[in-house]
Structure formats: C-alpha cells, structure tokens
C-alpha positions in Angstrom: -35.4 23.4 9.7 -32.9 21.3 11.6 -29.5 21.1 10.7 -27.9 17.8 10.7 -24.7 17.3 12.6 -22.2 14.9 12.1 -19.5 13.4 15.0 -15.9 13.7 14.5 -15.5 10.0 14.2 -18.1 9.6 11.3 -16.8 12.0 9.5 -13.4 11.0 9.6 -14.8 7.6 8.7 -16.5 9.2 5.3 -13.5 10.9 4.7 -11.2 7.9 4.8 -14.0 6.3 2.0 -13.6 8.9 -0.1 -17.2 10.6 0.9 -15.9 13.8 1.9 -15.6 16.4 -0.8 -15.7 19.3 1.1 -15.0 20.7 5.1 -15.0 24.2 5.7 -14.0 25.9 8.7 -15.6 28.9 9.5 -13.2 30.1 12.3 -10.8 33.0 12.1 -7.6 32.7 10.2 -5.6 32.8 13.1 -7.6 29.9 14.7 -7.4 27.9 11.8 -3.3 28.1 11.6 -3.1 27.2 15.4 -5.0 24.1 14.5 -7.1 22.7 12.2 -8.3 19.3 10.8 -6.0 18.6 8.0 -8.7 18.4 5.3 -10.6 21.8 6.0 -10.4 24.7 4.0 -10.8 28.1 6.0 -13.5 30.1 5.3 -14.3 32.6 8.2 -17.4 33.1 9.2 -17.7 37.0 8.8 -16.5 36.6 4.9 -19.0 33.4 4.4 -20.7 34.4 0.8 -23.3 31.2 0.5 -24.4 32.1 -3.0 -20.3 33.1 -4.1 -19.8 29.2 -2.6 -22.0 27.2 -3.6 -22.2 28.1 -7.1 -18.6 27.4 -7.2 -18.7 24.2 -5.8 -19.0 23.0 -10.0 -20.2 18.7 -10.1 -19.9 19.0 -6.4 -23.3 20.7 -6.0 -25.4 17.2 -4.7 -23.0 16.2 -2.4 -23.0 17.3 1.2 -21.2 20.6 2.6 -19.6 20.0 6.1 -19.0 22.8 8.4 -16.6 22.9 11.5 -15.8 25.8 14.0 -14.1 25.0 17.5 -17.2 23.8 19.3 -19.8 23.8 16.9 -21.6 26.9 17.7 -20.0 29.3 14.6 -20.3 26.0 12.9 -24.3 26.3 13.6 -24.7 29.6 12.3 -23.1 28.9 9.1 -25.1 26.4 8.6 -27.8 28.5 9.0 -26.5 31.0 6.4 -26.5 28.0 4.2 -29.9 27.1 4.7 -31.2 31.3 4.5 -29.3 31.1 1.2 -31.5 27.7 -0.3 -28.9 25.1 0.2 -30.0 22.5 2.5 -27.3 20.1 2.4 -25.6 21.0 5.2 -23.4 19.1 7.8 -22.6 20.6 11.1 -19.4 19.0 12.9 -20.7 18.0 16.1 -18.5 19.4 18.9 -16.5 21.5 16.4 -12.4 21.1 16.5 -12.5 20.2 20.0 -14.5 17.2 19.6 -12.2 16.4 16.6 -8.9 16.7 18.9 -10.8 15.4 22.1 -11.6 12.2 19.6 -7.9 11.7 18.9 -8.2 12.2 15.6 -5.2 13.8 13.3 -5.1 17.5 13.3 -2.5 20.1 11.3 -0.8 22.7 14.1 0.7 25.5 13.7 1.4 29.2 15.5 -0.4 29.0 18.9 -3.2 31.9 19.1 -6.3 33.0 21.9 -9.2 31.7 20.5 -12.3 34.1 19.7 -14.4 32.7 22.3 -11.3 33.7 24.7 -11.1 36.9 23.2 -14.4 38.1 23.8 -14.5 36.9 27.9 -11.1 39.2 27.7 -12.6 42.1 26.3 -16.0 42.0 28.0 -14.6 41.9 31.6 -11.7 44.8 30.5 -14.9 46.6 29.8 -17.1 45.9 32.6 -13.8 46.7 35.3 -13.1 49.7 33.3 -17.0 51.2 33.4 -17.3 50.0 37.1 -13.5 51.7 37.4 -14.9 54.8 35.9 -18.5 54.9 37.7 -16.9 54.9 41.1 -13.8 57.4 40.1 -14.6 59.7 37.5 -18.9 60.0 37.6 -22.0 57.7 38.2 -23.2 57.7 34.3 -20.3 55.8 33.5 -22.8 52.7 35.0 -23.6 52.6 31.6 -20.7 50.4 30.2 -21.0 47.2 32.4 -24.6 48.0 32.3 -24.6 47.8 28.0 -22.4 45.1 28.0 -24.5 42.9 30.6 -27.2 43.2 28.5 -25.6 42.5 25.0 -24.4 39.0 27.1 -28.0 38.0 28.1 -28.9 39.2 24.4 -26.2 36.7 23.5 -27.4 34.0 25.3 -30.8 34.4 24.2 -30.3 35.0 20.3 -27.1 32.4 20.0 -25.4 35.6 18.4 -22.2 37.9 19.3 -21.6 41.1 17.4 -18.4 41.8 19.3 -17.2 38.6 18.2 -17.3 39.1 14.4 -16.1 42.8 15.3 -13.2 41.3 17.0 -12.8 38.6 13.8 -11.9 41.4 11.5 -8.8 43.1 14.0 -6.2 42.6 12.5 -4.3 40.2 15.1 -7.1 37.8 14.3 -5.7 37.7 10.1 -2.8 36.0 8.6 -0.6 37.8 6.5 -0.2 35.0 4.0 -2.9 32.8 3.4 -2.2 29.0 4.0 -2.4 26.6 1.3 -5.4 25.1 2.8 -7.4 28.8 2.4 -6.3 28.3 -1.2 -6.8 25.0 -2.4 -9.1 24.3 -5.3 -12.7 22.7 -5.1 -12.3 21.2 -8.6 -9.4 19.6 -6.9 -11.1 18.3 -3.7 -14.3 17.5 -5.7 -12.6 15.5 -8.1 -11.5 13.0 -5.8 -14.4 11.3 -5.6 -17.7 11.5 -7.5 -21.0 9.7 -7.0 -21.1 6.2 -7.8 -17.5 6.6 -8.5 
C-alpha cells in the first residue's frame, strides 16, 4: 500500500480550516524541543504503540492521522507501523520539519540539539576510524568493525531502516527530563476542535 503524503503548505492550509485534528511527530524528544511545528504532539518513533493510539484517539477515529519527522523518512516508517497495525488513514508530512521551516511556515524553538540523522554519521565514522585505528595498531581482526559497520550502511540503504538509530534514540542525551506540554496535551482536546460536518 502507498502511503499518502501531504506538503507543508497544505497542511498548514487544513489546519488553519480547522481540518487538522491531529500531527504527531515521531522524532526524538530532544529533536522535538529544538524545534517543532507548533501543533504537533511528540510521539517518538521507538515508543510508537499504533493499537495504544489509535484506540485512544475517541470520535477522532475517521479522521486522518498526520505524521512528521525532520525529513520525512521516520515519518515513512511510522506510517508504515500504522498501516501493519490496520489503520490506513495515514498522512505522511512531505519533506518532514525541514520542508515545514524551508516553507516559511511558523515553528516553536527551543534548546538547540544534534539531530539523529547527525548522530548516527558521528558515531559510524568514530567507529569505522577506531576499527581501522585498531587493525593497523593493535591486530588485523580488528578489520572487522569498519567492515560490520559498512555493511549495516548498505543494509540501511537497502531496507530504509537503522537499528543504531533507534539504539541511539533511547541514550539518554536524546530524552527530556520533563516532558513538554505539547508531549502531554489531550486528544479529546485537539479532537474536539473540530468534528465532521461541524
């Protein structure tokens, strides 16, 4: 199944009519403080319980779930876990929370932080110099690090997923230590904004 995407600008459009009940972004907490679109609740992508969501989404359940990450990718795999999970009204963000800045549209800042995507480049290449560092100082078998992580990048690549990201999602520099009022707002709240035909 496809997943429909949505651009920044429609959606900001739908939201200004009232059409929006509900954006979730499925980046890290840390990511979502440094900016976010103001709207969007945070629900990271390695907590993401489709069934927990959706069945507390209460007269919200027709109306369209929109999903946004930084560039859309996260955002895609959510989507997906949507989709595994039965729900098929699903909206991607196209372009993610770059698009959304890029578009000029209003965002919420806060604490500046790496991003994930960042964070993994970072810890791959630490990890690739410190194997080839080791093979040609300490012994030959230590090939085996750059070697493993060259080949969990082209697995990567090819299967559109990254376990070290979701490992590096849960450390603890990637948490807040109180959530923001946007993790905790209420879906009655947001869904009772606007109902159908209403």
């Amino acid at each position: 199944m496809t997943i429909s995407t949505i651009s920044p600008q429609e959606l900001a459009a739908q939201h200004e009519r009232g059409n929006v009940c509900e954006l979730i972004d499925v980046r890290t907490p840390v990511e979502f403080r440094e900016v976010h679109v103001p709207f969007a609740r945070n629900v990271p992508l390695d907590r993401l319980d489709p069934p927990a969501l959706l069945s507390s989404r209460n007269g919200a359940s027709q109306q369209p779930l929109y999903v946004i990450c930084r560039s859309g990718n996260r955002g895609n795999q959510a989507c997906e876990k949507f989709v595994a999970a039965g729900f098929t009204n699903i909206v991607n963000v196209a372009g993610g929370t770059l698009a959304w800045e890029q578009a000029g549209l209003p965002v919420t800042r806060g604490q500046k932080a790496i991003s994930l995507d960042r964070q993994v480049r970072i810890a791959i290449g630490l990890l690739v110099l410190t194997g080839s560092a080791l093979t040609w100082f300490v012994h030959p078998y230590w090939i085996g690090l750059p070697a493993f992580m060259g080949a969990g990048l082209i697995f990567s690549g090819i299967a559109d997923f990254c376990g070290l990201a979701l490992i590096l999602g849960r450390m603890p520099w990637n948490q807040v230590a109180t959530p923001t009022s946007e993790t905790q707002s209420s879906l009655g709240a947001c869904c009772s904004i606007k109902k159908p035909g209403g």
